[in-house]
N, C-alpha and C positions, 0 to 999 in steps of 0.2 A: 719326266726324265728326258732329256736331250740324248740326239742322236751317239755322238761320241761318248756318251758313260757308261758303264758295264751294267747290266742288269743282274740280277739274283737270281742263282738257277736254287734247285730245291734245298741241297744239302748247305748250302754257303754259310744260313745263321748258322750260331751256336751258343746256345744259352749257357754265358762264364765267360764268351771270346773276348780275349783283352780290345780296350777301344783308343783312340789313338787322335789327338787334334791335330791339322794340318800344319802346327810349327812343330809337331813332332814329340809333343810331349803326351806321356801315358796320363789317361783323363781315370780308365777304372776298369769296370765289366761290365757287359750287358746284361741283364736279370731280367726284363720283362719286355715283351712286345705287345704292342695295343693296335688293333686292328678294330674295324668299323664293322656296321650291318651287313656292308657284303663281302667281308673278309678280306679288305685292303688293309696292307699296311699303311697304319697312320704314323706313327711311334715309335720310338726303342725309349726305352729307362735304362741309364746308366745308374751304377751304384760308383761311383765317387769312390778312389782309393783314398788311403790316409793321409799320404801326401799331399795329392792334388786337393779333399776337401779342408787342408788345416787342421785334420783330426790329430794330427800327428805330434801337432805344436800343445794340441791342447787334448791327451788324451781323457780325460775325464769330464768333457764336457756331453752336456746331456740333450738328447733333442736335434741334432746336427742332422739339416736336412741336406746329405747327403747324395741323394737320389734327384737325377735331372730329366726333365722332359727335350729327349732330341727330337725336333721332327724328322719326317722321313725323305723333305728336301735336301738335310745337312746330312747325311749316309751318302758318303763316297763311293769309298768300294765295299764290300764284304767277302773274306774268305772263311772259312770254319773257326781259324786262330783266331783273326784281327779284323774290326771293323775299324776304317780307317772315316774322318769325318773331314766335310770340306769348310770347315770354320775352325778357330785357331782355340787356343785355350782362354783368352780372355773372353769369348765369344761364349765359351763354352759355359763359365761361370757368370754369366750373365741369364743362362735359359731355366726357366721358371724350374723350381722343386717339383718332387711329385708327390712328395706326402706331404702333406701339412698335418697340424694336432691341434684341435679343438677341445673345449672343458665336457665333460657330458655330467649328468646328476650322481648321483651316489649317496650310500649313506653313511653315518657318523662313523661307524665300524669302517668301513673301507677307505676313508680318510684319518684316519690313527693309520691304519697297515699300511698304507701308502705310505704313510710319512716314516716307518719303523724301516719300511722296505727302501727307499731313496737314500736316510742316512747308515744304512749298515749295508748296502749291498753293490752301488755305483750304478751305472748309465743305465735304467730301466723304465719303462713307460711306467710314470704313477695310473694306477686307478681313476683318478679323475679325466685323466684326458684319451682321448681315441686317435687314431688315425685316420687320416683323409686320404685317401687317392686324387690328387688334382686332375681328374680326366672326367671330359663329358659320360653319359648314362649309356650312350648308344655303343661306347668303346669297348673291346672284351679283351683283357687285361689277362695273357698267360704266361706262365713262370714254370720254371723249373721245378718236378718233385709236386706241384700241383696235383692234387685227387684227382680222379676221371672216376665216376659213378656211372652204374649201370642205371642208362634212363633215371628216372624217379623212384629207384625200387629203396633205394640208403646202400646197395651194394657196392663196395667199390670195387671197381675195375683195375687201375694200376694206376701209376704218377707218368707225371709228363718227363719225358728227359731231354726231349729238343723239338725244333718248331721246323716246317719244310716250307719253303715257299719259292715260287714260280712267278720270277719277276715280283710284282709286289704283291703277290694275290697267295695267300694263304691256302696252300694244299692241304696240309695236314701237319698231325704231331706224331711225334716219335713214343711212343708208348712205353712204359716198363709195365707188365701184367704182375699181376699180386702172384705170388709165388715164388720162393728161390730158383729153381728148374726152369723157369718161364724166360723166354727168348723175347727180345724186345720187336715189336711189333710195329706197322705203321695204320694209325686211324684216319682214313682220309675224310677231309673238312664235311663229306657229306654228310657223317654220321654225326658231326657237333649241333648240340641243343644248349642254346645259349641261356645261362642263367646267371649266376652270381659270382663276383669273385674269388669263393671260396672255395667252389670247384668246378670241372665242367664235364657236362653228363654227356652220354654219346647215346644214340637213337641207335639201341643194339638191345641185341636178348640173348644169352647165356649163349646160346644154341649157335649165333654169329662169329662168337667171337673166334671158333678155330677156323673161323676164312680168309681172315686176316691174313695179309702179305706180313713175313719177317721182313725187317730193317737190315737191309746189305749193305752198309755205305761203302763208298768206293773208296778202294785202300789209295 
């Protein structure tokens, strides 16, 4: 990052903030940040509005890889609303998907359901195919409403509802704790043990979790 561009203080992302190409046209929302082994931002995944990906033209089309890989060179500014990008929208539609779908095995039963399910119900992933995340192995991929488990215990801890970072360096998440009464909380990056993209575990024990700082953002 060059001397003259703004840096990211903690609270800036916002997982949903509208994103914005440099001619000024609404691209989508931001839904996933990918960060590396030492918790650099690498990434944002935009989710493609309807508009911008043609969904709009064509609602009933199935499969629309909607979701783009931004790097973290084309991030302009960020405020909590609007992530503004220094590349235009043609530019924009040109950067690689971030799911792709591949065939995987199955059997004769799930290929009858599949096909009863695609003609009676509209835009669903058949059974036959999966989804790819287009990103290297060493990238740790977090979203909103994400699980957070207790260590390795299968306890869960709460969902993720935002991401905090410190220039491009991943401090921490914004926590929602399982219970309705429960006050959102902040787990900072030290307690993340990286696992799978299904959820991500925090290096805590029951007994921790009321040490936790509340999540104050500034009004």
């Amino acid at each position: 990052m060059s001397s003259n561009e703004s840096v990211f203080s903690a609270e800036d992302f916002h997982l949903g903030a509208d994103v914005f190409a440099s001619d000024g046209k609404e691209v989508g929302k931001l839904v996933h940040v990918l960060v590396g082994d030492d918790y650099t931002l690498r990434a944002v995944v935009i989710k493609e509005s309807i508009g911008f990906s043609g969904r709009l033209l064509s609602p009933g089309s199935l499969l629309v890889a909607d979701q783009v890989i931004v790097p973290r060179d084309a991030v302009k500014n960020v405020t909590h609303e609007r992530i503004d990008l220094n590349i235009d929208s043609a530019a924009v539609r040109r950067l690689p998907p971030y799911l792709t779908y591949r065939e995987k095995s199955e059997t004769v039963g799930e290929e009858l359901e599949d096909e009863a399910g695609v003609l009676g119900s509209g835009p669903e992933i058949p059974n036959w195919l999966e989804e790819v995340a287009n990103k290297p192995q060493d990238e740790l991929e977090i979203d909103r409403d994400e699980n957070v488990m207790l260590g390795h215990t299968g306890k869960k801890f709460g969902t993720v509802k935002d991401v905090l970072f410190d220039d491009d360096q991943l401090v921490g998440v914004v926590l929602r704790p399982e219970g309705l009464l429960k006050k959102e909380v902040i787990l900072p990056r030290r307690f993340l043990d990286r696992s799978d993209d299904a959820a991500l575990f925090a290096k805590l024990d029951e007994k921790d979790v009321e040490q936790l700082a509340p999540f104050a953002p500034k009004e």
